[in-house]
N, C-alpha and C positions, 0 to 999 in steps of 0.2 A: 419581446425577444428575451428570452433567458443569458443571465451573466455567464461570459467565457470564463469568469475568472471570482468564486466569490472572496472579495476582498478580506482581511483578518477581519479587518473594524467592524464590517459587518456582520460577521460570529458574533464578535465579541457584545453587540448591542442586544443581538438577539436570544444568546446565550442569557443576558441580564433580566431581557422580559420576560423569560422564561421563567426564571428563579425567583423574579420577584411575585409571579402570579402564582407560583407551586407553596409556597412560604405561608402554612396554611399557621403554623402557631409563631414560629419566632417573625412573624410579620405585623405581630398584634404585641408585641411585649415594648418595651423601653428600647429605643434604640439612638439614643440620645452620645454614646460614648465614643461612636465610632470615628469620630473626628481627632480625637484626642491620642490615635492610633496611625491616622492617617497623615499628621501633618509631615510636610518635606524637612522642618527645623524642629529643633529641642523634641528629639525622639526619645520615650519614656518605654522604652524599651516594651516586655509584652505583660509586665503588670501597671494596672491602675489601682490604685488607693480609691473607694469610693466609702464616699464619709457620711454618715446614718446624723441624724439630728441627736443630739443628747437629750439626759432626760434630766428631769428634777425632780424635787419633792418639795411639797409648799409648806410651808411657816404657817400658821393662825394666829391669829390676835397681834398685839404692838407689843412682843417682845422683845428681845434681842435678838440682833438679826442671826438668822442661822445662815451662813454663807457656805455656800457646797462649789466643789471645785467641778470644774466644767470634763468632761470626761469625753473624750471625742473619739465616737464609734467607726470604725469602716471595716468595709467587705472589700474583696478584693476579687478584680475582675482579671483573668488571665486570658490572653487572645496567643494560642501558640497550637492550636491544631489545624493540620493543611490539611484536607482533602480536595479531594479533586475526580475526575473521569477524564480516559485516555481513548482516543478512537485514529482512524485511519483511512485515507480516503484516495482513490484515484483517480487520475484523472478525468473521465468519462463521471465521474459524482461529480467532480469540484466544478463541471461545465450545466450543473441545474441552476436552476433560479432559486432566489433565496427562502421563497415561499414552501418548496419542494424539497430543499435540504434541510429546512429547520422542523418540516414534518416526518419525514424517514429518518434524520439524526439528532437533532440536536435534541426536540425536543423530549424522545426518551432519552436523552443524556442526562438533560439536565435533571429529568423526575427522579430519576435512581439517584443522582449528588443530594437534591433536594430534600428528597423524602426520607434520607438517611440522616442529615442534617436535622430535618425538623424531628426525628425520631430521637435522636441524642438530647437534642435541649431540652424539649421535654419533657422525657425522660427523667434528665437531670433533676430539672427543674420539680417534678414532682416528688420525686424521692428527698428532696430539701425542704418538700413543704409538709410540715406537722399538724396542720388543721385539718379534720376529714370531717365528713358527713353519710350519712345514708338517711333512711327513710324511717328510722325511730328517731322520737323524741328528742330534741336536742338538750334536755336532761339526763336523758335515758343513756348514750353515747359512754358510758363507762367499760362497759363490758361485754360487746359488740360480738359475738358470734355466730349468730343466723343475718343471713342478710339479705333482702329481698331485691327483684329486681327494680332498678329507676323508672320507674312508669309513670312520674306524676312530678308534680315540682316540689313534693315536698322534699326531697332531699337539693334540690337546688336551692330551695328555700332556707334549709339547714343552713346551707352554705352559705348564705347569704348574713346568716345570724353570724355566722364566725366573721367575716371580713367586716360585718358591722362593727363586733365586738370589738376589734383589733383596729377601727377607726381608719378603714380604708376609706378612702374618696369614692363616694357615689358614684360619680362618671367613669366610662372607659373600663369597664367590669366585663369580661368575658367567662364564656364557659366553653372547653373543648371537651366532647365525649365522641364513644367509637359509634359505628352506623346503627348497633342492635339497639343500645342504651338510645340513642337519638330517635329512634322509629316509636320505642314503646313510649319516648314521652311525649313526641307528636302525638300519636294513638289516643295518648290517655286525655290529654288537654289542647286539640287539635283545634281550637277556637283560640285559641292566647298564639298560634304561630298564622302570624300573617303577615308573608311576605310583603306584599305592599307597603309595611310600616317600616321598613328598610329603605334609611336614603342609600339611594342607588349609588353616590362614592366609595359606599363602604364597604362596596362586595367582594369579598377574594373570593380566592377557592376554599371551599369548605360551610361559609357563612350562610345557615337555614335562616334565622330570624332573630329579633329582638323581642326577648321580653324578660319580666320580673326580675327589671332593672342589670341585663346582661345582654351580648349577643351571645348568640348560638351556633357554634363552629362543631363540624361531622369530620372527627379527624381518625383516620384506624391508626397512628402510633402513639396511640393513647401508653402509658403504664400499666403493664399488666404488675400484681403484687403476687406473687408465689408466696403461700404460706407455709408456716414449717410440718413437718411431719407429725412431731410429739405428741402426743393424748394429753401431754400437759400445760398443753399451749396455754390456756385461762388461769392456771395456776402455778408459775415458774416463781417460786421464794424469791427476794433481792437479798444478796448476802452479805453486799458491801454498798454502802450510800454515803457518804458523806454530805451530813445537814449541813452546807454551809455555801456562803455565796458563789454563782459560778460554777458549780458543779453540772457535769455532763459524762458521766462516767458511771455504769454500773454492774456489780457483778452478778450473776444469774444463777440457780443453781440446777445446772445443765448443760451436758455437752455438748448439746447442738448448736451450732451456731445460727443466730440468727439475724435473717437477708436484707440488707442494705434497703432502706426504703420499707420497712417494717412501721408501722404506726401501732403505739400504745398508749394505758396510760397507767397509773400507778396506783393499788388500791390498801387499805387493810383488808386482810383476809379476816369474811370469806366476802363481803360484798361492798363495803362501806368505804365511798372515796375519799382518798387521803392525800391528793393534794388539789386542790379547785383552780380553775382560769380566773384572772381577776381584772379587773379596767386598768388598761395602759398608763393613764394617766393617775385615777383615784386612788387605785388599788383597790375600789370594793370587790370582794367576790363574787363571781357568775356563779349561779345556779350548775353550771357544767364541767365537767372533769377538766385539767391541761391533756393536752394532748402532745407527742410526740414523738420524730420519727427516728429509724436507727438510724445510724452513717457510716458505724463500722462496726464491727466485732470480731475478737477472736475467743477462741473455743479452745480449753484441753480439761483438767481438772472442774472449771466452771466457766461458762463465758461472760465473755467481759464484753461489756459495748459501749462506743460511742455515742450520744445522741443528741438532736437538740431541740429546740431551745436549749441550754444551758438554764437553770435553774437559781434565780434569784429569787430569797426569801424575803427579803428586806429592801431599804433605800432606793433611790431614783428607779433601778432598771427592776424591781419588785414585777414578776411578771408570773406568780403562783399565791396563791391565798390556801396556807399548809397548817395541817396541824402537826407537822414533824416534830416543834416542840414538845408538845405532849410526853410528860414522864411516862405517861402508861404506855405509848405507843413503842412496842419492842420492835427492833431492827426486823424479827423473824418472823412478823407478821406481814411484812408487806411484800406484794405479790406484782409480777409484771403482767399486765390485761393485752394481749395482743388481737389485735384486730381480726375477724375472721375466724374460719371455721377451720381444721387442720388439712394438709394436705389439698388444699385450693386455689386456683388464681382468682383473681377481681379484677379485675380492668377499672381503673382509676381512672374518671374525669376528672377533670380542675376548672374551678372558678378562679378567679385572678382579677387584682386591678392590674394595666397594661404595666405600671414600676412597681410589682413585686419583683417581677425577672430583667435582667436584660443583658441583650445580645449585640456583638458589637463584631466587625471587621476590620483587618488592616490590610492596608496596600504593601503587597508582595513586591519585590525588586524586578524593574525590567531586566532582561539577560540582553546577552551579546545581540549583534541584529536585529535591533529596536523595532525595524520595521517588520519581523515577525513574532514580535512579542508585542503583547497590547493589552493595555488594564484600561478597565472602566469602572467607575461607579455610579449606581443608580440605585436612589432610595437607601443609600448607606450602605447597599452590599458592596461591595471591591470586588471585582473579579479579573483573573488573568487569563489570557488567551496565548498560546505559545508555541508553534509551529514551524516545522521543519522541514525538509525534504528527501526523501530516499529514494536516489536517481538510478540505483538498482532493479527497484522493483516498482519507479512511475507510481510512488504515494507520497502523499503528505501527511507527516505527523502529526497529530494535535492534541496539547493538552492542556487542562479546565483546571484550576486549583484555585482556591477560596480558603483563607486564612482565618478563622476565627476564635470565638471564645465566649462562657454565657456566664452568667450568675445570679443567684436568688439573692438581691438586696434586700426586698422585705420578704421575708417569706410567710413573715404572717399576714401580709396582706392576698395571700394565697390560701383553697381550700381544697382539697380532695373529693370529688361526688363517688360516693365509691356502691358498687351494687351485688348484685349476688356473683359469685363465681361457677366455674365449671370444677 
């Protein structure tokens, strides 16, 4: 017999399963901070401090001790955007069972909050991350402007070289691409996806198969990269660099501005790379260009951009192996390499270890008449349920809002799969 009356509590549970099964990327990242947001005592308001390990450099031989001062890194996670979904219902809906309310409403409710949700993070989250690949050479990766489709794992595999490089943890490695890139690399290596080899806990939504040490998530709010217009995209002079530690700032010579989530890398002109990736730890040089993406820029006379990694030449956080020193190497030689072809999107996959990113929720305030205001949590998300009544016109108000907040803690434990565009 169908409920006369579905209860809030009940949305509200249902509402959760929803979201938690729609949550096709931020359900795979770090979600370890949402507690620290949620307690009822010592509220740290909506930033957390999250603190990166430091780094060092080692001594040789039994000399005198070289003692380095410990230097304590952190990102900062902000949890301060509401979204939410508003809907309306009358009487003759609210007297369905709750199987037949959460199929005609809830749960296109909850996809559209979801899927917008999972579009922003990442989103985000890609445009933060400066490691890319494709299907050339992971030598080759300098100066990248024809770019083939993803049909094969060698650019997964690219990928994979980066998060090595960068000394991610083997386990809990993901890849999210959109449905075309996913089909043509079933197609090409349709023997390496086999379902079966998926323990059956770990399936959301999205999740085709495991392999070449990742799963494999079918996500369409992938990052599309718009490329800029210029004919001089592979050859934009740097007019202003400053060789010194920490720098992340450079000037361009060119009015255009270029879009947030742009990846490059930095060469002497006309082909010869001029500053290299180097080990986290030793500092020897990789064989492969740094790479890096924009974060901001403004444009008038020349554009200027922000970007990162920030660039350390030297000491503990040494994270470029450069010949910047070099007397012969003149300022005017070197050149901004942008990724891509002019006037093109990409659609950017990402590989990831699960604590490159992470995403976190806080518990919203109950309001007046507790008993139609109601928060749940499941699986770390917080969600509020909030409903009223308009005796006017025989509805009930209802309304979904969700608190959060994301951030790229490692982001180089992140990679870009990036393929041909349109």
């Amino acid at each position: 017999m169908p409920n006369t009356l579905l209860t809030i509590d009940m949305i509200t549970r249902e509402a959760l399963r929803l979201a938690h099964e729609k949550a096709t990327f931020i359900g795979t990242i770090n979600r370890q901070f949402d507690d620290s947001f949620g307690a009822s005592s010592g509220k740290i308001g909506d930033t957390l401090r999250i603190r990166i390990p430091s780094q060092y450099t080692r001594r040789t031989g039994s000399r005198v001790m070289d003692v380095q001062d410990s230097v304590q890194q952190s990102t900062a996670l902000v949890v301060a955007t509401q979204d939410g979904v508003d809907m309306r219902f009358n009487s003759r809906e609210l007297a369905l069972d709750l199987d037949e309310f959460s199929q005609l409403h809830l749960a296109p409710a909850m996809a559209t909050l979801v899927s917008n949700i999972d579009a922003d993070v990442l989103g985000g989250c890609t445009k933060s991350t400066f490691n890319w690949a494709t299907n050339a050479s992971p030598l080759l990766q300098t100066n990248v402007t024809t770019m083939s489709a993803v049909s094969s794992l060698t650019a997964p595999g690219n990928a994979r070289t980066r998060l090595n490089q960068n000394l991610a943890p083997k386990g809990d490695r993901r890849l999210q691409v959109d449905s075309g890139t996913m089909a043509s690399i079933v197609s090409g290596v349709a023997s390496y996806f086999n379902p079966s080899n998926a323990i059956s806990e770990q399936y959301r939504e999205g999740l085709v198969a495991r392999t070449a040490m990742a799963d494999y998530y079918e996500n369409e709010r992938v990052f599309n990269m718009a490329t800029v217009s210029s004919a001089l995209v592979t050859s934009w002079r740097i007019t202003t660099f400053i060789t010194s530690n920490g720098i992340n700032t450079a000037g361009v010579s060119t009015t255009q501005a270029i879009p947030v989530g742009q990846v490059f890398t930095v060469m002497a002109a006309p082909s010869s790379t001029t500053i290299f990736d180097c080990h986290p730890e030793t500092k020897a040089q990789f064989p492969n260009a740094k790479q890096f993406t924009v974060v901001s820029t403004v444009f008038g006379a020349t554009s200027t951009i922000t970007f990162s990694p920030p660039i350390y030449l030297s000491g503990p956080r040494q994270n470029v192996f450069s010949v910047f020193t070099a007397t012969s190497l003149a300022l005017s030689s070197l050149q901004l390499n942008l990724a891509g072809t002019t006037s093109a999107t990409f659609p950017n996959g990402l590989m990831y270890h699960k604590d490159a990113y992470t995403f976190a929720t806080a518990d919203l305030p109950l309001m007046a008449a507790s008993e139609k205001c109601v928060r749940k949590t499941y699986d770390g998300i917080s969600l509020r349920v909030w409903q009223d009544s308009d005796i006017r016109n025989d509805e009930l108000l209802t309304r979904i809002d969700i608190l959060y907040g994301f951030a790229a803690i490692r982001p180089e434990w992140g990679c870009r799969v990036i393929g041909s565009g349109s």
